[in-house]
C-alpha positions as CSV (number, residue, x, y, z in Angstrom):
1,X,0.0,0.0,0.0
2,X,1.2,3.6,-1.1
3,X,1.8,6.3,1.8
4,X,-0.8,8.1,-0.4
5,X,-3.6,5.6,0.2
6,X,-2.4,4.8,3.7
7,X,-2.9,9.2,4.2
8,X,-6.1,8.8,2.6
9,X,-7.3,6.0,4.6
10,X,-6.0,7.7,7.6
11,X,-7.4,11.2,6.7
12,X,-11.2,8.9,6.5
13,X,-10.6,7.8,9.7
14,X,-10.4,10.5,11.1
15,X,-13.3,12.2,9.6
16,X,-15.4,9.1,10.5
17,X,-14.4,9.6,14.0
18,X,-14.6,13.1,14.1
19,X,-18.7,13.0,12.6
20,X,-19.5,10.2,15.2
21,X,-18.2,12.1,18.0
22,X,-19.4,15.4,17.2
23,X,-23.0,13.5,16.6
24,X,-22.9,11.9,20.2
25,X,-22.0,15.2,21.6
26,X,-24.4,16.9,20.0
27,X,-27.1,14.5,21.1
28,X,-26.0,14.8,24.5
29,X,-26.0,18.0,24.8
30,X,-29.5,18.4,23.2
31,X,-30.8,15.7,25.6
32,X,-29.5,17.7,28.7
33,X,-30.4,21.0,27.2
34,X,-34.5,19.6,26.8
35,X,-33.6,17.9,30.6
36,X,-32.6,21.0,32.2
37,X,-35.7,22.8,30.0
38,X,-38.4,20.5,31.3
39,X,-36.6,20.8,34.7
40,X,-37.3,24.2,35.6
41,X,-40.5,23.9,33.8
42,X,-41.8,21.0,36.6
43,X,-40.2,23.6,39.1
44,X,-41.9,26.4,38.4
45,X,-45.0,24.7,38.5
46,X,-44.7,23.6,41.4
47,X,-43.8,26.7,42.8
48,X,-47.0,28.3,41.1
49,X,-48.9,25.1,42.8
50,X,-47.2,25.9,46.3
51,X,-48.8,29.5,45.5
52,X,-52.1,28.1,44.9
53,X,-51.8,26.1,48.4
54,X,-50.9,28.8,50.5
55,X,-53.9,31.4,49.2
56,X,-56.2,29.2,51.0
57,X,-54.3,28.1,53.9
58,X,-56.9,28.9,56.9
59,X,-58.5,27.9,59.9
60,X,-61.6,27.8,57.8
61,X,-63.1,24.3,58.0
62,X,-65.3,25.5,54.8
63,X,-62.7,26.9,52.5
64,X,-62.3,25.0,49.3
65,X,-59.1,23.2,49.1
66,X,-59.3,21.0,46.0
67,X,-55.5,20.4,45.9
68,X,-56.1,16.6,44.0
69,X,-53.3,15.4,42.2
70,X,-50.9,18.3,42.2
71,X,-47.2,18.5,42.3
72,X,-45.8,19.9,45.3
73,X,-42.6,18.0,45.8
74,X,-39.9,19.4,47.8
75,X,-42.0,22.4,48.3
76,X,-42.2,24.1,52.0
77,X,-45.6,24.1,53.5
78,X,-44.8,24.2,57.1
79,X,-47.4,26.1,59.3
80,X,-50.0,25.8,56.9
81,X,-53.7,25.4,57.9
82,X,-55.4,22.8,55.6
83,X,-58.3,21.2,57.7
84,X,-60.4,18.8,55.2
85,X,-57.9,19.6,52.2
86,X,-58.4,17.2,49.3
87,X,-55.1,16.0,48.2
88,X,-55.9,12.9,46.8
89,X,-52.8,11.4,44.7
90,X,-50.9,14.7,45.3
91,X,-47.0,14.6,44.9
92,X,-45.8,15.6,48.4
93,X,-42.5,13.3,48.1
94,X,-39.7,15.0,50.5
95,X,-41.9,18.2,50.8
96,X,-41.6,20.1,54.6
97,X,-44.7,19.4,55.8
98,X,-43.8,20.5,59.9
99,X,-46.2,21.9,61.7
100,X,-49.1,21.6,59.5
101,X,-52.7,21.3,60.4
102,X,-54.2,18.7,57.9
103,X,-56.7,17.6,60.1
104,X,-59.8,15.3,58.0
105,X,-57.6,15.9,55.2
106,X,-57.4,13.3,52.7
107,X,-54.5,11.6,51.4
108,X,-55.5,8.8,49.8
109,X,-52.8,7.6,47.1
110,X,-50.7,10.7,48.2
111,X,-47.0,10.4,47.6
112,X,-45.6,11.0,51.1
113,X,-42.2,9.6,50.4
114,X,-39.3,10.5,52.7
115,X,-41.6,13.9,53.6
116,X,-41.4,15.5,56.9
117,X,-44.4,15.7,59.5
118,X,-42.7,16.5,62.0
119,X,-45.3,18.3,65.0
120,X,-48.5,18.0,62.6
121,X,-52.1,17.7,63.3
122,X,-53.2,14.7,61.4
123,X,-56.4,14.4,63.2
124,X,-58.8,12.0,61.5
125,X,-56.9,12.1,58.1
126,X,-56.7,9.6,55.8
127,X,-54.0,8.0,54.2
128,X,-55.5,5.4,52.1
129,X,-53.3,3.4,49.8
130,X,-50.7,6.3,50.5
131,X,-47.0,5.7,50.2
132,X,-45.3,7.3,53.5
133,X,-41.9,5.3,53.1
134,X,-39.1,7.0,55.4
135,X,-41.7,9.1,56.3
136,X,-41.1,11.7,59.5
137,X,-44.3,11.1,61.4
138,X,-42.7,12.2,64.9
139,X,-43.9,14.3,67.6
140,X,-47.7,14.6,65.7
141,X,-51.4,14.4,67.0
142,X,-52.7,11.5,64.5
143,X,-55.7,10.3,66.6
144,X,-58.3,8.2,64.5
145,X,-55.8,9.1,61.1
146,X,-55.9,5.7,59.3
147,X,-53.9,4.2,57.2
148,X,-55.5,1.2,55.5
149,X,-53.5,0.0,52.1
150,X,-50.3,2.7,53.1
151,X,-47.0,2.0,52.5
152,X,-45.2,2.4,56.0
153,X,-41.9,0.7,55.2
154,X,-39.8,3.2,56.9
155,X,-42.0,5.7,58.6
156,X,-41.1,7.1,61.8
157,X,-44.1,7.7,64.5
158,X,-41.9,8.6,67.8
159,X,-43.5,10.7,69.9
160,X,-46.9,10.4,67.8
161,X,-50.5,10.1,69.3
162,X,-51.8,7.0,67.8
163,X,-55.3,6.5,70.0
164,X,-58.2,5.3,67.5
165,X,-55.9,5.3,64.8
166,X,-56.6,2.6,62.0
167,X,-53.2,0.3,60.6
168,X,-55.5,-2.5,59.1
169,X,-54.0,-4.1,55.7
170,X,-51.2,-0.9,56.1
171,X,-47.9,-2.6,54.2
172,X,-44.9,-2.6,55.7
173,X,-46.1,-2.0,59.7
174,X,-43.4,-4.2,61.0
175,X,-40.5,-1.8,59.1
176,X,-42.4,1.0,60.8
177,X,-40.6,3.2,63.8
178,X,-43.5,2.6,66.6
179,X,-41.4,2.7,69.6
180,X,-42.4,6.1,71.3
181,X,-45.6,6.4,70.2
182,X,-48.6,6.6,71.8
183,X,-51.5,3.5,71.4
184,X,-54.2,2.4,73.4
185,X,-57.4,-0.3,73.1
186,X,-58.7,1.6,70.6
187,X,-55.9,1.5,68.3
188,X,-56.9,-0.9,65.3
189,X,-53.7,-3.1,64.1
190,X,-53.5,-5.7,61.4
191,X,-54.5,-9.7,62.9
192,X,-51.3,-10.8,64.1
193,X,-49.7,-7.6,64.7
194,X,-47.9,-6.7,68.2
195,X,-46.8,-3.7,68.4
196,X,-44.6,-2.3,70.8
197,X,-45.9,-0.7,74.4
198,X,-47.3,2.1,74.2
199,X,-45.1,5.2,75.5
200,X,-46.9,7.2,78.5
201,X,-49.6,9.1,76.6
202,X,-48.3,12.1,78.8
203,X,-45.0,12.6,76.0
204,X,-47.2,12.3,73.3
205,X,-49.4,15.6,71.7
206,X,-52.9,16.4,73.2
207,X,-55.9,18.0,71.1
């Protein structure tokens, strides 16, 4: 072979190489350019659905709160007052949910995942079918709150009131953090289930 062809050969190579790489960079960056795009797009909806959330946070049993299916995640809603909110299959995955009042509110299908409720009134809410793994449920008031079908594998209730509330068919009961809280004879567990004692209802929250 000539040292022309062998230059000639080497010369296609080389473009070959250069066209394939500059097509996989070129489809990378486009890829992390529509990534990033859609990125900020999903945050700032959910910062306009935080927005939404917050306008009708009140102590206002009668205020509509029709906050099904939206996407909160990671979003700050400590404090809030939500009594009776409708947040059926709403994403609240890792959101800061301290402090809030979300008394009769219903959660059923919520994504609850590794969120923080932390000090919350969870009076009579309802977690249905609800996924609440590595959940902070410490130091909260969740009398009669039940969670029938919820995920629990993970969830922490120390410190948490648990009189009346319902754990029948929950998933994952025995991966639960119990120890701490705060059960009695009307507590309703799965057949089978033992859970441990019950702390002094003293160090748990009162109405």
């Amino acid at each position: 072979m000539s040292d022309r062809t062998e230059r000639n050969e080497r010369l296609r190579d080389d473009v070959i190489i250069g066209l394939v790489v500059g097509l996989a960079t070129g489809g990378a960056l486009f890829l992390l350019g529509n990534y990033a795009e859609n990125s900020l797009a999903d945050q700032q909806q959910r910062i306009e659905n935080l927005r939404f959330v917050r306008e009708r946070s009140s102590t206002d049993v009668d205020t509509n709160r029709p906050f099904r299916g939206l996407d909160l995640q990671g979003q700050n809603l400590s404090g809030l007052d939500l009594p009776e909110a409708k947040m059926v299959s709403a994403d609240l995955e890792k959101s800061d949910l301290r402090f809030i009042h979300l008394q009769r509110a219903q959660l059923h299908t919520a994504d609850l995942r590794q969120a923080n409720l932390t000090s919350s009134s969870l009076f009579d809410t309802k977690f249905i079918d609800a996924n609440l793994q590595d959940a902070q449920v410490m130091h909260s008031f969740a009398q009669e709150a039940e969670f029938t079908g919820a995920d629990l594998n993970g969830t922490d209730f120390d410190g948490t009131a648990l009189q009346a509330a319902d754990f029948r068919g929950a998933k994952n009961l025995d991966k639960a953090t119990l120890q701490g809280s705060c059960w009695d004879r009307t507590t309703k567990w799965p057949d089978g289930f033992q859970p441990p004692p019950s702390a002094d209802p003293g160090s748990c929250p009162r109405p």
